[in-house]
MIDO-522166 format. One record per residue (C-alpha): x, y, z. Coordinates in pm, 1 decimal. Example, Ala and Ser with C-alpha at 12.3 -4.5 7.8 and 13.67 -1.06 7.14 Angstrom:
x = 1230.0 | y = -450.0 | z = 780.0
x = 1367.0 | y = -106.0 | z = 714.0
***
This chain:
x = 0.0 | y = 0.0 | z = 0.0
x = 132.0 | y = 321.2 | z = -73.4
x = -8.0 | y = 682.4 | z = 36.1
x = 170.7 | y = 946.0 | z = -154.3
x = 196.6 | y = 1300.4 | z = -66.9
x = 67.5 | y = 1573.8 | z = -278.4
x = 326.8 | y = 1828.8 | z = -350.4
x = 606.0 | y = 1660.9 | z = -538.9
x = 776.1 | y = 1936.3 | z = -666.3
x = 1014.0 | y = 1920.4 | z = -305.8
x = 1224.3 | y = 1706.3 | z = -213.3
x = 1111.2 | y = 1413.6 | z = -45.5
x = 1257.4 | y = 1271.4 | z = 265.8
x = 1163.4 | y = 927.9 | z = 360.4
x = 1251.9 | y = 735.8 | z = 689.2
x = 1323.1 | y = 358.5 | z = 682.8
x = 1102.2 | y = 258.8 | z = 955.5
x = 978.5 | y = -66.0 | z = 1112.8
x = 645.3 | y = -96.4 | z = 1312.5
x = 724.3 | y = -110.9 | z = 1663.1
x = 754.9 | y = -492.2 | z = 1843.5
x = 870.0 | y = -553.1 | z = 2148.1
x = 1126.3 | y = -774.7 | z = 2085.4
x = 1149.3 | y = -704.4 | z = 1709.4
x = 1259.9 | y = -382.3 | z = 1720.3
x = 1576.9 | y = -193.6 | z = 1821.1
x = 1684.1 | y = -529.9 | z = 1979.9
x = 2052.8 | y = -397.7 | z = 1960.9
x = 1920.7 | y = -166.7 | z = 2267.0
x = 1872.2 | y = -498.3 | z = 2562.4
x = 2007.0 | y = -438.3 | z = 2786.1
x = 2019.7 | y = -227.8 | z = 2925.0
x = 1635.4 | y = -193.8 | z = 2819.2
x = 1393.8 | y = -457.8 | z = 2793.9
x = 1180.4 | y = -521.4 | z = 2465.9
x = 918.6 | y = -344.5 | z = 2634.0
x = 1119.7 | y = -34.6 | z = 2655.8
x = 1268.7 | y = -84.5 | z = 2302.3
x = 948.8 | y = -90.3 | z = 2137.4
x = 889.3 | y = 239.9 | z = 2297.7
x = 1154.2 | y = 353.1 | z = 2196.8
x = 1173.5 | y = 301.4 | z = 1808.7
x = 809.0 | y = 447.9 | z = 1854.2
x = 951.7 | y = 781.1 | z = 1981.5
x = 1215.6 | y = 773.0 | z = 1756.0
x = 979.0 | y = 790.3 | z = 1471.6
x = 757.3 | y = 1022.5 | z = 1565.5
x = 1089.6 | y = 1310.2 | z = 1650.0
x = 1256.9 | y = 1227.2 | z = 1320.5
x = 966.5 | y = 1279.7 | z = 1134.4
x = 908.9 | y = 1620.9 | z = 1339.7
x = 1244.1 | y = 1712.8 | z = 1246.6
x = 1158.3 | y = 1633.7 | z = 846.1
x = 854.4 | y = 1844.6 | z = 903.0
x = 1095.8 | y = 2105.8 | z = 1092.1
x = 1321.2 | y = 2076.0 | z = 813.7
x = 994.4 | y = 2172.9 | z = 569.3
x = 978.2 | y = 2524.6 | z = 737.2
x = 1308.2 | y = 2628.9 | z = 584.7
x = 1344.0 | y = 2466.7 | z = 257.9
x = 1100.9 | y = 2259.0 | z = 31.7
x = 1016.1 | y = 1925.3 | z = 151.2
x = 800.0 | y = 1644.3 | z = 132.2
x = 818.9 | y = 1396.9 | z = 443.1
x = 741.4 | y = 1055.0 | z = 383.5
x = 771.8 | y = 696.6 | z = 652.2
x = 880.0 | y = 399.1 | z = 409.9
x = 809.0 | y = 119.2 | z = 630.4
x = 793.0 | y = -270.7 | z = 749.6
x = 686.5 | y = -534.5 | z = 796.2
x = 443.6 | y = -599.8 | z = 531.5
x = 83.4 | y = -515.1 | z = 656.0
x = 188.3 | y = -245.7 | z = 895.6
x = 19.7 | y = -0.6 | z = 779.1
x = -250.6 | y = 38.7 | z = 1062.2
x = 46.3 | y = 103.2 | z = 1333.9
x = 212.5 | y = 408.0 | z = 1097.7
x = -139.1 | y = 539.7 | z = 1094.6
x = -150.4 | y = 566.2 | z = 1453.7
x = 165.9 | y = 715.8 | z = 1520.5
x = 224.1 | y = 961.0 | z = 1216.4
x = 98.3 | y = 1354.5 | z = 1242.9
x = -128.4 | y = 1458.1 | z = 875.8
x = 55.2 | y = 1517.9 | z = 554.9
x = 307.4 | y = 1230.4 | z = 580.0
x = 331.6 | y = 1020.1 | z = 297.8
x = 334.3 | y = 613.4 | z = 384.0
x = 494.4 | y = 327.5 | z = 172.2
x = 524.0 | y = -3.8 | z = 239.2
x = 908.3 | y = -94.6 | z = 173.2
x = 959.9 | y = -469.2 | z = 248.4
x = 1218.7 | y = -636.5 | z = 70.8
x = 1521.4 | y = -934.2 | z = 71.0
x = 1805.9 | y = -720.6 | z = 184.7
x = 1858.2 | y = -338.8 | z = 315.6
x = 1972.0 | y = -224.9 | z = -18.0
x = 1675.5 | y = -380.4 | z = -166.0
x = 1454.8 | y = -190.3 | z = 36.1
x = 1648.2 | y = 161.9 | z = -43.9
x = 1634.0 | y = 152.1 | z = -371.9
x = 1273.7 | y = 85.9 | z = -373.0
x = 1214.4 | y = 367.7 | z = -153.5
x = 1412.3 | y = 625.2 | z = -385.2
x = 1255.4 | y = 440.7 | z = -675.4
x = 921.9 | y = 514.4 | z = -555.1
x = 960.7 | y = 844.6 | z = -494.4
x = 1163.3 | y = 950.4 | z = -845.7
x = 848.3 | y = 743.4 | z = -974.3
x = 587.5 | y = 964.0 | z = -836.3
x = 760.4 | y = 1284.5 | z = -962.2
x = 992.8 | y = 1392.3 | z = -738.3
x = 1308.7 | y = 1605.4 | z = -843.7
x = 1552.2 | y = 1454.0 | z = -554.2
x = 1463.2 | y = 1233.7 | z = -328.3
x = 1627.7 | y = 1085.2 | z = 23.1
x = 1618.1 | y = 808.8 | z = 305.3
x = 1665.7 | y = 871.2 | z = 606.9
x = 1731.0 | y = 624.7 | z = 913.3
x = 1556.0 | y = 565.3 | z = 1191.4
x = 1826.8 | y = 594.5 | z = 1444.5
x = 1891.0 | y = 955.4 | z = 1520.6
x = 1619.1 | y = 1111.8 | z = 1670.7
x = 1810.9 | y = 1432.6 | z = 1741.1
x = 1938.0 | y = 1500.4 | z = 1415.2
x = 1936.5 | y = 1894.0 | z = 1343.0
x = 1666.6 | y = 1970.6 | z = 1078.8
x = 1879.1 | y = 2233.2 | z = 966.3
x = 2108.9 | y = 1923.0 | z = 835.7
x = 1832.7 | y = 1802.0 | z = 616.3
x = 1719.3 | y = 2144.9 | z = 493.2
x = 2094.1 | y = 2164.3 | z = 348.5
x = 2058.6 | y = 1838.2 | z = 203.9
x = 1764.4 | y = 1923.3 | z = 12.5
x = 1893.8 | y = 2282.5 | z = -74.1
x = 2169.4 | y = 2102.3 | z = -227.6
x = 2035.9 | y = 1885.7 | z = -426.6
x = 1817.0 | y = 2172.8 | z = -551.2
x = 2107.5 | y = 2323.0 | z = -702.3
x = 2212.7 | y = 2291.7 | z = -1111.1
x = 2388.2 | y = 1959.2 | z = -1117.6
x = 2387.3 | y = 1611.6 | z = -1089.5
x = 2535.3 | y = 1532.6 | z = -725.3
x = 2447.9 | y = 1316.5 | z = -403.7
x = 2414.1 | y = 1430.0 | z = -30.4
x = 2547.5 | y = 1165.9 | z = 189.4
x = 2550.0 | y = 1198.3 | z = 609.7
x = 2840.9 | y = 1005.2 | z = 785.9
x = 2730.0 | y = 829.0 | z = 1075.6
x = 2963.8 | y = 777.5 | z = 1342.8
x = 2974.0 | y = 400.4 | z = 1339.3
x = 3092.0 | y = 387.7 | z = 971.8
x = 2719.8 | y = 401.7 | z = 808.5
x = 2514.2 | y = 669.5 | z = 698.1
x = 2267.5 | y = 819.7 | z = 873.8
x = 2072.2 | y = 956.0 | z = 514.6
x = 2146.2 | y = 942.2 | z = 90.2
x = 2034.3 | y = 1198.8 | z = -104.0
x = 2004.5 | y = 1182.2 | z = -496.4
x = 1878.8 | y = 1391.0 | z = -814.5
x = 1873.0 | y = 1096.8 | z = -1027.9
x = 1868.3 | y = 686.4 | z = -954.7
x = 2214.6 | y = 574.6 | z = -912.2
x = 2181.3 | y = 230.1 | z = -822.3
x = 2556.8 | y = 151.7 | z = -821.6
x = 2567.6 | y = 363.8 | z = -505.9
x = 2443.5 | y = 60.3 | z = -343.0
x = 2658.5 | y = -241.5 | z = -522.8
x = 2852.3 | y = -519.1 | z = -298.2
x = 2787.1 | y = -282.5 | z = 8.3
x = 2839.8 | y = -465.0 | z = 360.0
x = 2592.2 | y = -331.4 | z = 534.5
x = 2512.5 | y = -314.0 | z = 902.6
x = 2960.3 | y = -256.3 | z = 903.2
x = 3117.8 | y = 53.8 | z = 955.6
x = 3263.9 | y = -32.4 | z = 576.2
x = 2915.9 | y = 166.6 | z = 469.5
x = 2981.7 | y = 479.2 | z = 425.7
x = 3345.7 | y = 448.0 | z = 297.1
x = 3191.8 | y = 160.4 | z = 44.5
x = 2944.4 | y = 408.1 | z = -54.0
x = 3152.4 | y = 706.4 | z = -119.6
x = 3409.4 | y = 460.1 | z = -299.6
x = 3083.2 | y = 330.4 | z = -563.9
x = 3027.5 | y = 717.9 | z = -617.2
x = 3351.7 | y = 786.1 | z = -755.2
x = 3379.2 | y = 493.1 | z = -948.0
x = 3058.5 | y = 658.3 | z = -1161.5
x = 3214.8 | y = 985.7 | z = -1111.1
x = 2940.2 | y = 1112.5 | z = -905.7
x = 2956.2 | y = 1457.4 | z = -652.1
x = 2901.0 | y = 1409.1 | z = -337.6
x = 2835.2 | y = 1641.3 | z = -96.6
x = 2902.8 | y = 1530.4 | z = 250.1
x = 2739.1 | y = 1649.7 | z = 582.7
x = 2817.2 | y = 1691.5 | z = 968.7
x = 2879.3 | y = 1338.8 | z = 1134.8
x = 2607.1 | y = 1236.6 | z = 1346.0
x = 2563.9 | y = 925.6 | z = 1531.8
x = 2268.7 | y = 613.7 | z = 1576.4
x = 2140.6 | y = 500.1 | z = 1909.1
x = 2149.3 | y = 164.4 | z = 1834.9
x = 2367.5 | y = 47.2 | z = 2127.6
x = 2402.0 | y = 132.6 | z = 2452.4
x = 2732.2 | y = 384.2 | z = 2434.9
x = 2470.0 | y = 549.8 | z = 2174.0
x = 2145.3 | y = 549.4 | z = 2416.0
x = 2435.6 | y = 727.1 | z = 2658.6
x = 2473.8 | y = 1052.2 | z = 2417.6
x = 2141.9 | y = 1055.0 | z = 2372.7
x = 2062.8 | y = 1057.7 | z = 2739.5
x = 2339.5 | y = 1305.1 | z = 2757.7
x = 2203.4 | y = 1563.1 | z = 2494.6
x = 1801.8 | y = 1537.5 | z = 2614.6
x = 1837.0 | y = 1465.0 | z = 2997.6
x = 2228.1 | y = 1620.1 | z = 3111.3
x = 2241.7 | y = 1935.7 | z = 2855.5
x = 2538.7 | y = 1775.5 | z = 2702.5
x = 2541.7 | y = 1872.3 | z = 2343.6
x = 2671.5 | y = 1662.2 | z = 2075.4
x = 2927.6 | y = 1783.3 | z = 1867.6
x = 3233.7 | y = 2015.7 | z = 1987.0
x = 3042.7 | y = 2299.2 | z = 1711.3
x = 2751.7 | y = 2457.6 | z = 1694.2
x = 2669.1 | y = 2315.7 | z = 1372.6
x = 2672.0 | y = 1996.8 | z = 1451.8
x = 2432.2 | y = 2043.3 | z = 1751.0
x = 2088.9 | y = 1861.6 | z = 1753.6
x = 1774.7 | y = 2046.5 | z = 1848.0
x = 1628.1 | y = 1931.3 | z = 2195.5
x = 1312.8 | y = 2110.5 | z = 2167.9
x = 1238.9 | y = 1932.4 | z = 1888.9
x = 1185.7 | y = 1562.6 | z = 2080.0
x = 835.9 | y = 1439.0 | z = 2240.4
x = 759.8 | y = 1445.7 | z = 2537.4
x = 745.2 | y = 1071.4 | z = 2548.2
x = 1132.1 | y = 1046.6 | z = 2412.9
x = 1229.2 | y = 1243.4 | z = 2747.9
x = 976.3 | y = 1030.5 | z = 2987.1
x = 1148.6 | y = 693.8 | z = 2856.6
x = 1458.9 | y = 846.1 | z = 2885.1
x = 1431.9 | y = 1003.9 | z = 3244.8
x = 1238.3 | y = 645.5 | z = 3373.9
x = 1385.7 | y = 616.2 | z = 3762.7
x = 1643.9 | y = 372.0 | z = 3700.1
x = 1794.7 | y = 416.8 | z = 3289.5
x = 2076.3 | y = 632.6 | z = 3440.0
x = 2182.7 | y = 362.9 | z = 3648.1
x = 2136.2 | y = 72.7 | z = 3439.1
x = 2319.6 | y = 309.5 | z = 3165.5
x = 2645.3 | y = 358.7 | z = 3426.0
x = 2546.0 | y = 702.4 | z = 3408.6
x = 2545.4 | y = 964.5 | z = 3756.4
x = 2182.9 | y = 946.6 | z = 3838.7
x = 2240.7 | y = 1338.3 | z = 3911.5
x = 2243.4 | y = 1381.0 | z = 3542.2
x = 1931.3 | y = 1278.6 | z = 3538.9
x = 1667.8 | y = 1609.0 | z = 3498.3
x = 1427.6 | y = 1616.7 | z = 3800.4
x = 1157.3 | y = 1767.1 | z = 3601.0
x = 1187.3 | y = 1495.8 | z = 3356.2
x = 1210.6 | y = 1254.1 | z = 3624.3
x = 847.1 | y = 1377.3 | z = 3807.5
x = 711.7 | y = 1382.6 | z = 3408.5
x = 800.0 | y = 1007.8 | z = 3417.9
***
């Protein structure tokens, strides 16, 4: 099932999402949470990435889309998604698979440039994706690609559908993002690079994320490459403040906010 947006004269911007399970979703996270928790998790996760798409729509043109799995999910995405955000189902053998579908799709359905975005990095600066899509709204064939710090990429951005971008790539390995940028020149394709930014999908990454939404600890040594707390839900900051996720985290339980902790 697919439920395309109207305006495709923007960009589009789609995260690769899965319908939350406990126990089938962000799985890399226990300990120190339990499925439970992870379920709620990937659930918040969603919702403040697509806020920061939608964020990112207030300063550039942008169409946000969810490109998601498993198969038959629909009804969950429909639960947890604000109006105006396009839904695809993406479910195929392989990660790469389901990419290029995703871009393919949305070149398909008349967009200009089009982008996917993980599912991972719920703090992400929107100002980061409004430069993606102001670059790739510039004369030029080129590609926007986001380093994450664990050797992936945390989104792709393309004019035009360069499937060799995702030939013989190991993913889930920090080879990614060096693999990617490697197929890219091989085709002699730009590519613009952003800011590093970093997944929480382990528990060193669940510790800068407590850092930047409960302790005030920013990420990044720049400015630039700071996310934008005010942009998470309230329920990302509940899960995160719950009585005892500093702890279990090795983390001081003074970092923990006391407002946050009362909201919990």
């Amino acid at each position: 099932m697919t439920d395309l947006c109207e305006d495709v004269r923007a960009c589009a911007i789609a995260v690769m999402a899965k319908a939350s399970a406990a126990g089938r979703t962000k799985t890399r996270l226990c300990p120190p949470l339990d499925p439970r928790e992870a379920a709620a998790f990937n659930t918040a996760f969603i919702q403040d990435i697509v806020g920061n798409i939608l964020a990112a729509g207030h300063m550039t043109p942008i169409t946000p889309y969810v490109a998601y799995g498993p198969a038959g999910a629909a009804h969950f995405f429909d639960a947890v998604l604000p109006p105006g955000v396009g839904r695809m189902e993406a479910v195929a053998p392989g990660f790469g698979a389901c990419l290029t579908m995703t871009l393919a799709h949305l070149f398909a359905s008349g967009h200009p440039a089009a982008a996917v975005l993980n599912a991972d990095s719920p703090t992400l600066p929107p100002a980061l994706l409004a430069e993606l899509a102001h670059v790739l709204a510039q004369p030029g064939d080129r590609a926007v690609l986001g380093p994450s710090t664990d050797g992936g990429y945390y989104v792709l951005g393309l004019k035009a559908p360069h499937w060799h971008l995702f030939a013989d790539i190991d993913w889930s390995t920090e080879r990614v993002f060096a693999q990617t940028m490697a197929r890219a020149t091989e085709i002699g394709l730009p590519v613009h690079v952003l800011p590093t930014w970093y997944d929480v999908d382990d528990a060193h990454a669940l510790r800068l994320l407590h850092g930047e939404l409960i302790a005030g600890i920013p990420f990044g040594p720049a400015p630039h490459a700071r996310g934008d707390a005010r942009n998470s839900t309230n329920l990302l900051r509940r899960l995160l403040a719950h009585a005892d996720l500093a702890e279990r985290l090795g983390l001081p339980v003074a970092d923990t906010d006391p407002l946050c902790r009362r909201a919990s």
